[in-house]
Structures are given as structure tokens and as C-alpha cells.
Biotite code that builds the C-alpha atoms (Angstrom):
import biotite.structure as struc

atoms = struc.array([
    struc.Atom([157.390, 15.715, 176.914], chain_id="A", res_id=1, res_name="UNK", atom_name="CA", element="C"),
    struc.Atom([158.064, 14.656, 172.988], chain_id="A", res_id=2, res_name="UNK", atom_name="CA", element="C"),
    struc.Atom([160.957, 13.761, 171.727], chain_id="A", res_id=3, res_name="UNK", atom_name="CA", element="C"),
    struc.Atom([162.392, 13.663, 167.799], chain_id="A", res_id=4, res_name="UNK", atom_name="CA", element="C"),
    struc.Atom([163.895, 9.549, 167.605], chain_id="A", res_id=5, res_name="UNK", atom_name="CA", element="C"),
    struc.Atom([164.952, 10.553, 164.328], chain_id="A", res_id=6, res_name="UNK", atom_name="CA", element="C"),
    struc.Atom([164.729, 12.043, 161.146], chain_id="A", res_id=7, res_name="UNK", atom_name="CA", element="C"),
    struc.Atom([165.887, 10.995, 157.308], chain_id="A", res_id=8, res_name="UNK", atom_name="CA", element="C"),
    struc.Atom([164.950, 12.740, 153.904], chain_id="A", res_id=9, res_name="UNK", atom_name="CA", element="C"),
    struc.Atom([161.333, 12.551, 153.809], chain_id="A", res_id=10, res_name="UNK", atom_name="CA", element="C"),
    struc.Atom([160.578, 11.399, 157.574], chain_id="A", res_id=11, res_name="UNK", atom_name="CA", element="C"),
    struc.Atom([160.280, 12.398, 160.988], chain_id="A", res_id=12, res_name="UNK", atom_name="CA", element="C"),
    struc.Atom([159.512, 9.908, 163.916], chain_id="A", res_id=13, res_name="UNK", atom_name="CA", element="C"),
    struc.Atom([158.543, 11.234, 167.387], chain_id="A", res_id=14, res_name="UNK", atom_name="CA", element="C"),
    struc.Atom([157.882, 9.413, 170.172], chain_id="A", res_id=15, res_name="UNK", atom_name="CA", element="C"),
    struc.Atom([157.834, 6.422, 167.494], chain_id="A", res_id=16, res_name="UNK", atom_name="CA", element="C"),
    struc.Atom([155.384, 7.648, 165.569], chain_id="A", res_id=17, res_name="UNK", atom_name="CA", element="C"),
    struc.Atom([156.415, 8.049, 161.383], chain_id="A", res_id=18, res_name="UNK", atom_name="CA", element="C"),
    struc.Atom([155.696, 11.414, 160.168], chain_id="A", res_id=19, res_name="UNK", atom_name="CA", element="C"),
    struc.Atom([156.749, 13.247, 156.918], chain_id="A", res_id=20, res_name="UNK", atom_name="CA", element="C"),
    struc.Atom([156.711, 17.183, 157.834], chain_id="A", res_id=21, res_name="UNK", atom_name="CA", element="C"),
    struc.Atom([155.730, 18.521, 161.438], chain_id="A", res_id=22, res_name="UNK", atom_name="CA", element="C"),
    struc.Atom([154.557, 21.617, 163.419], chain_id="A", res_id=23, res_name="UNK", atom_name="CA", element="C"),
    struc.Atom([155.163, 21.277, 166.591], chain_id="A", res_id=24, res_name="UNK", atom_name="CA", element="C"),
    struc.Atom([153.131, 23.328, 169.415], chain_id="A", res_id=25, res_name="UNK", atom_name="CA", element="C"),
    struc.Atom([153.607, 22.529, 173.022], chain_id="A", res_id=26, res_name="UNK", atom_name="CA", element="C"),
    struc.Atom([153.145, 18.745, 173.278], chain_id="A", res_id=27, res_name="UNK", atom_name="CA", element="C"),
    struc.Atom([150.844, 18.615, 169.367], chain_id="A", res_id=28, res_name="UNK", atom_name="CA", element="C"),
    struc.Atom([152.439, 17.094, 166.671], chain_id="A", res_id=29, res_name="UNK", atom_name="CA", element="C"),
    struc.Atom([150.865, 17.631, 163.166], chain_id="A", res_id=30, res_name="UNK", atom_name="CA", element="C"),
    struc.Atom([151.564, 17.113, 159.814], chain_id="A", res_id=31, res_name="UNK", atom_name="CA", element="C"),
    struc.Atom([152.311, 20.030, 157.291], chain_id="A", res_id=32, res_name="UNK", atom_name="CA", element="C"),
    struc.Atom([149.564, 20.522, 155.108], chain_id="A", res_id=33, res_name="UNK", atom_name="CA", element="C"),
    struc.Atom([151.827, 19.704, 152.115], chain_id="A", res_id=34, res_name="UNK", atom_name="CA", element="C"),
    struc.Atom([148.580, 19.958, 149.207], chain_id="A", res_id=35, res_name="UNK", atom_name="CA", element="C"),
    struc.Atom([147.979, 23.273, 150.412], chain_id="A", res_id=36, res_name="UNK", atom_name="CA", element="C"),
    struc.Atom([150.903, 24.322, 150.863], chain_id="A", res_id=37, res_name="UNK", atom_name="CA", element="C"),
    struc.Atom([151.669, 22.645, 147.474], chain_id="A", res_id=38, res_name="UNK", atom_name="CA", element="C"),
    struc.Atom([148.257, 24.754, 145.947], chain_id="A", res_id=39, res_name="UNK", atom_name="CA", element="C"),
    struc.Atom([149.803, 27.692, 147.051], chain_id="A", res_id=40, res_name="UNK", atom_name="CA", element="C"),
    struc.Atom([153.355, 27.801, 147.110], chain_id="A", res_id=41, res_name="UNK", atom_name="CA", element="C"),
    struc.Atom([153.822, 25.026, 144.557], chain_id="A", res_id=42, res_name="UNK", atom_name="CA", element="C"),
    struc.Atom([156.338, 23.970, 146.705], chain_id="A", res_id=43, res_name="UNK", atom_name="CA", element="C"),
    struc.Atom([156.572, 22.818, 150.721], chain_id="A", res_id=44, res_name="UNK", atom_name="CA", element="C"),
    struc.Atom([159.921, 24.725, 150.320], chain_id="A", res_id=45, res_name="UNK", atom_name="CA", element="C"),
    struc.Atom([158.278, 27.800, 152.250], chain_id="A", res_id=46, res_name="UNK", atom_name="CA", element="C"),
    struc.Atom([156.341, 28.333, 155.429], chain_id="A", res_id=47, res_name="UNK", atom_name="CA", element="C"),
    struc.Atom([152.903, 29.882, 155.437], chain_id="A", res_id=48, res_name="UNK", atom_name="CA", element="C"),
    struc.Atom([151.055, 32.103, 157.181], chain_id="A", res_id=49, res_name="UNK", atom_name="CA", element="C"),
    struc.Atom([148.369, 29.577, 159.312], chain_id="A", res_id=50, res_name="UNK", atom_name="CA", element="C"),
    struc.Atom([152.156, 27.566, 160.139], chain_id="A", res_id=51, res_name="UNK", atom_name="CA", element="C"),
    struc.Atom([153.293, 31.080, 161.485], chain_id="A", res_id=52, res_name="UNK", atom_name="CA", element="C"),
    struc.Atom([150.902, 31.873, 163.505], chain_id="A", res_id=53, res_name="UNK", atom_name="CA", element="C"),
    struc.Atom([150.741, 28.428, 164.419], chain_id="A", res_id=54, res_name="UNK", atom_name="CA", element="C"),
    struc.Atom([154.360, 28.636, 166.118], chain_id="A", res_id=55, res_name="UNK", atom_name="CA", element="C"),
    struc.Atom([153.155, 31.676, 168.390], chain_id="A", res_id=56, res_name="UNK", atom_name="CA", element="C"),
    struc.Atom([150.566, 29.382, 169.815], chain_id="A", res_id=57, res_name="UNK", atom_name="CA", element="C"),
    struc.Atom([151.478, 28.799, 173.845], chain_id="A", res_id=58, res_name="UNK", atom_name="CA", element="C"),
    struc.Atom([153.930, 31.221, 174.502], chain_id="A", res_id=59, res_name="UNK", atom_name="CA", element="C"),
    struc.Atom([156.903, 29.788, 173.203], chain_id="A", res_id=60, res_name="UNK", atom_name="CA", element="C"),
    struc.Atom([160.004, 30.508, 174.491], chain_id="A", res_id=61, res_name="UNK", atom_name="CA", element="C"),
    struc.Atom([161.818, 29.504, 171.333], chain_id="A", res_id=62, res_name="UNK", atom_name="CA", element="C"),
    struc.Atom([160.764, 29.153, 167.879], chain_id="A", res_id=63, res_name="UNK", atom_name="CA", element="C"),
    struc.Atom([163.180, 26.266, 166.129], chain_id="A", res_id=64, res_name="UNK", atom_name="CA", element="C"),
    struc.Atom([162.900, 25.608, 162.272], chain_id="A", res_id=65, res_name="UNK", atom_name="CA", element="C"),
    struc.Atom([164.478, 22.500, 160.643], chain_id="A", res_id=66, res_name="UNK", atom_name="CA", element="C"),
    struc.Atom([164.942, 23.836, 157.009], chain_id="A", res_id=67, res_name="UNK", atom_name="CA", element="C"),
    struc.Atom([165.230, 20.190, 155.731], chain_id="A", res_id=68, res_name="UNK", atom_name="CA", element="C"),
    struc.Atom([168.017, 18.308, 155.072], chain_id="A", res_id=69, res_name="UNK", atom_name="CA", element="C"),
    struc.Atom([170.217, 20.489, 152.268], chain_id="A", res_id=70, res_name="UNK", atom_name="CA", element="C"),
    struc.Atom([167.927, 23.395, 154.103], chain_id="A", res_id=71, res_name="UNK", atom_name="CA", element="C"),
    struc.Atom([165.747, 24.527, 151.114], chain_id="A", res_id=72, res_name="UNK", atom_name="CA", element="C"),
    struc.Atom([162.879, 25.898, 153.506], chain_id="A", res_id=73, res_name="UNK", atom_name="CA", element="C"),
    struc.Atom([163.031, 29.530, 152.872], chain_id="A", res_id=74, res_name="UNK", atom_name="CA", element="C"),
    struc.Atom([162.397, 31.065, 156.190], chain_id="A", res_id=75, res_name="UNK", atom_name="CA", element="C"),
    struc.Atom([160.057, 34.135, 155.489], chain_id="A", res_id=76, res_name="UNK", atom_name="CA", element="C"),
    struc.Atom([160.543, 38.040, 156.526], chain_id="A", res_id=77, res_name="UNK", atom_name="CA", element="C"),
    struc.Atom([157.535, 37.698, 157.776], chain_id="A", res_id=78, res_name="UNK", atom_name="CA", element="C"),
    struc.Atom([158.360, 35.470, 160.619], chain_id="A", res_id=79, res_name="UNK", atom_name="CA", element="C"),
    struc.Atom([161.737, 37.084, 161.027], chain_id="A", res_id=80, res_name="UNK", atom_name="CA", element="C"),
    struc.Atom([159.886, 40.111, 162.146], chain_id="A", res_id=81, res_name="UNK", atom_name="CA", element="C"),
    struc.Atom([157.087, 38.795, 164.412], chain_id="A", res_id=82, res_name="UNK", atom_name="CA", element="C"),
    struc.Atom([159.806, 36.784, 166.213], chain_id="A", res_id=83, res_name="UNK", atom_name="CA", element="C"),
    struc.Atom([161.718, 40.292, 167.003], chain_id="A", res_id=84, res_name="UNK", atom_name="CA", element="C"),
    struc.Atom([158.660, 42.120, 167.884], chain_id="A", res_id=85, res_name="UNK", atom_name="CA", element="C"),
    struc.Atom([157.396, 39.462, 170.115], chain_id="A", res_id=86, res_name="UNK", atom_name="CA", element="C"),
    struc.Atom([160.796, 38.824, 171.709], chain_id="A", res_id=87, res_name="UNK", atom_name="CA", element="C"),
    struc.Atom([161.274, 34.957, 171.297], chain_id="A", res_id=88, res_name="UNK", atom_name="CA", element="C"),
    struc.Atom([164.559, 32.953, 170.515], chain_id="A", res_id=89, res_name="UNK", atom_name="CA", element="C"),
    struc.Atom([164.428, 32.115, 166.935], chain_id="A", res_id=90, res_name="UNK", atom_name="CA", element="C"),
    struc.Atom([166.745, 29.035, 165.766], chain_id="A", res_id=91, res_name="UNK", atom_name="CA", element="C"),
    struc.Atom([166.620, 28.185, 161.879], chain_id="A", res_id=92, res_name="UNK", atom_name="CA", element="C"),
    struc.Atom([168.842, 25.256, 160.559], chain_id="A", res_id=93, res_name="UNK", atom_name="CA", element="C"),
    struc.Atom([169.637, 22.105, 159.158], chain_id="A", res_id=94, res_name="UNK", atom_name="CA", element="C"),
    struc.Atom([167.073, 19.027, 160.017], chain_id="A", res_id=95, res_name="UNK", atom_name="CA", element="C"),
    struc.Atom([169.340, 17.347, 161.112], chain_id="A", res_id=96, res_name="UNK", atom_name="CA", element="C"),
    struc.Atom([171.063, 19.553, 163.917], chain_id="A", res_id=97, res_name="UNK", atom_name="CA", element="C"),
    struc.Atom([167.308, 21.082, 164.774], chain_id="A", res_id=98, res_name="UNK", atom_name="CA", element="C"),
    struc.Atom([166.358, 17.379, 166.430], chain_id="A", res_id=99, res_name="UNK", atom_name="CA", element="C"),
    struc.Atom([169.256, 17.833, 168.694], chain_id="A", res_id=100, res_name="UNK", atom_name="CA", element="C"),
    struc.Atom([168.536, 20.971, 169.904], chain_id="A", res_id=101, res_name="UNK", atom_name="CA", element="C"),
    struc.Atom([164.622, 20.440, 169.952], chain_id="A", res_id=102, res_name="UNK", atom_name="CA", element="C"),
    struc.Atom([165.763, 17.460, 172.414], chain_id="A", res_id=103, res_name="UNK", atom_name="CA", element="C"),
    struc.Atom([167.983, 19.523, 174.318], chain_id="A", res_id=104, res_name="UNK", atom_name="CA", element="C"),
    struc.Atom([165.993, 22.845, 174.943], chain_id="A", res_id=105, res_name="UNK", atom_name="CA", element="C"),
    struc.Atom([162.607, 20.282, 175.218], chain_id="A", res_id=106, res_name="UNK", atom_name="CA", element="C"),
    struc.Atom([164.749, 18.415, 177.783], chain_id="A", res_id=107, res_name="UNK", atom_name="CA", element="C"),
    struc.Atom([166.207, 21.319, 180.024], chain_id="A", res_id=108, res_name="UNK", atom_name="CA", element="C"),
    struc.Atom([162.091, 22.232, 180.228], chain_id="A", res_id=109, res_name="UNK", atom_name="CA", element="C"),
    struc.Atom([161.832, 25.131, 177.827], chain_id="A", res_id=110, res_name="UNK", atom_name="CA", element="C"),
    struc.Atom([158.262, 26.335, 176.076], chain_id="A", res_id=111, res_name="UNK", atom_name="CA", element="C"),
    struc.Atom([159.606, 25.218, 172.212], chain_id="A", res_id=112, res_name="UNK", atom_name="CA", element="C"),
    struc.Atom([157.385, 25.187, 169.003], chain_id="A", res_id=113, res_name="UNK", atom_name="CA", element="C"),
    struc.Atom([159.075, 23.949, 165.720], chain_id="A", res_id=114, res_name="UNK", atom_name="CA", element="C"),
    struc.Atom([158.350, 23.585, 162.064], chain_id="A", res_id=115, res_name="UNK", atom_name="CA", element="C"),
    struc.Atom([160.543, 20.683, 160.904], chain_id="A", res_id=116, res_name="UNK", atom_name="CA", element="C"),
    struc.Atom([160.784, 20.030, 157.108], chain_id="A", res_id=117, res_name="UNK", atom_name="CA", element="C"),
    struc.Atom([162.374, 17.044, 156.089], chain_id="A", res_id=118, res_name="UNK", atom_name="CA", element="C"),
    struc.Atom([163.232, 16.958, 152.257], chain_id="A", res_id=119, res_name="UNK", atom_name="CA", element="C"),
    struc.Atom([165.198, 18.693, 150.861], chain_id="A", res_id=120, res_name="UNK", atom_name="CA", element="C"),
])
């Protein structure tokens, strides 16, 4: 079972280990791909379509988003819709306050997948 120690503008560490921007599936940790989503977007301020279906890996029970720490991430129709029609809990907030409940749902056993941005 992971757990978020912490998070600060620009970082993420879980289970010790120092990362900048995650998706989190199951028990993987990865790293947003922050060029592409930089070629594409010009920005890591929204989520894209391989991180979407990404989050619907494993049968989540709950889908959490950490929109970064003044919550920039722009948290797409797109996923607002697939979460409805596929009947999963969908939390979006503040960094911050999405490490506690990632800890707490992880903790009371629950199936959660979470993209976590951590800048702005």
C-alpha cells in the first residue's frame, strides 16, 4: 500500500521516493509526462487523454485529482463525463488536502487512482 509523505510546490514524495508530478494506478507511481504534455498543451496545467484513461486502469473505486497547490489543473469535461458514465467517486482539489484523503481512502482499503499536480 503507498502512501503520499508529503508534497510542496514542485514535489511529491511517496513512500520516500522524490517525485515532481504523479499518476497514480493501483500500487504504480509515475511521473507526468510534463514535455509532452508541455508539446501539447503548452502547459502541465491540464490533463490529457493517455492520463485519463490511465486513471480507469484497475477498477478504481475513486478517481482523486490534486489540482496543484493554488489548483491551476483544469480538470477536463471529458473526464467529468467518463467518471459519471462509469459510476466512480470523483474527488478534485487542492494538493495539499488530496494527500490526506489519498492516505485516508488508500488506508481504509479502497481501489484509488490519482493524478497529483504539484505547481501551481
Amino acid at each position: 500500500m503507498l502512501c503520499i509523505n508529503s508534497t510542496k510546490f514542485g514535489e511529491i514524495i511517496i513512500d520516500g521516493k522524490k517525485y515532481q508530478q504523479v499518476l497514480i494506478v493501483g500500487d504504480s507511481v509515475s511521473e507526468r509526462d510534463s514535455q509532452r504534455l508541455e508539446k501539447l498543451f503548452n502547459t502541465t496545467h491540464k490533463i490529457a487523454e493517455w492520463e485519463i484513461d490511465s486513471l480507469f486502469q484497475k477498477n478504481p473505486e475513486i478517481i482523486l485529482i490534486g489540482t496543484g497547490q493554488d489548483g491551476m489543473l483544469e480538470v477536463s469535461k471529458d473526464l467529468l463525463e467518463k467518471v459519471k458514465k462509469a459510476n466512480i467517486e470523483l474527488i478534485t482539489d487542492f494538493t495539499p488536502k488530496i494527500v490526506e484523503i489519498y492516505n485516508e481512502k488508500n488506508k481504509a482499503g479502497k481501489q484509488v487512482n490519482a493524478l497529483i499536480h504539484t505547481t501551481c
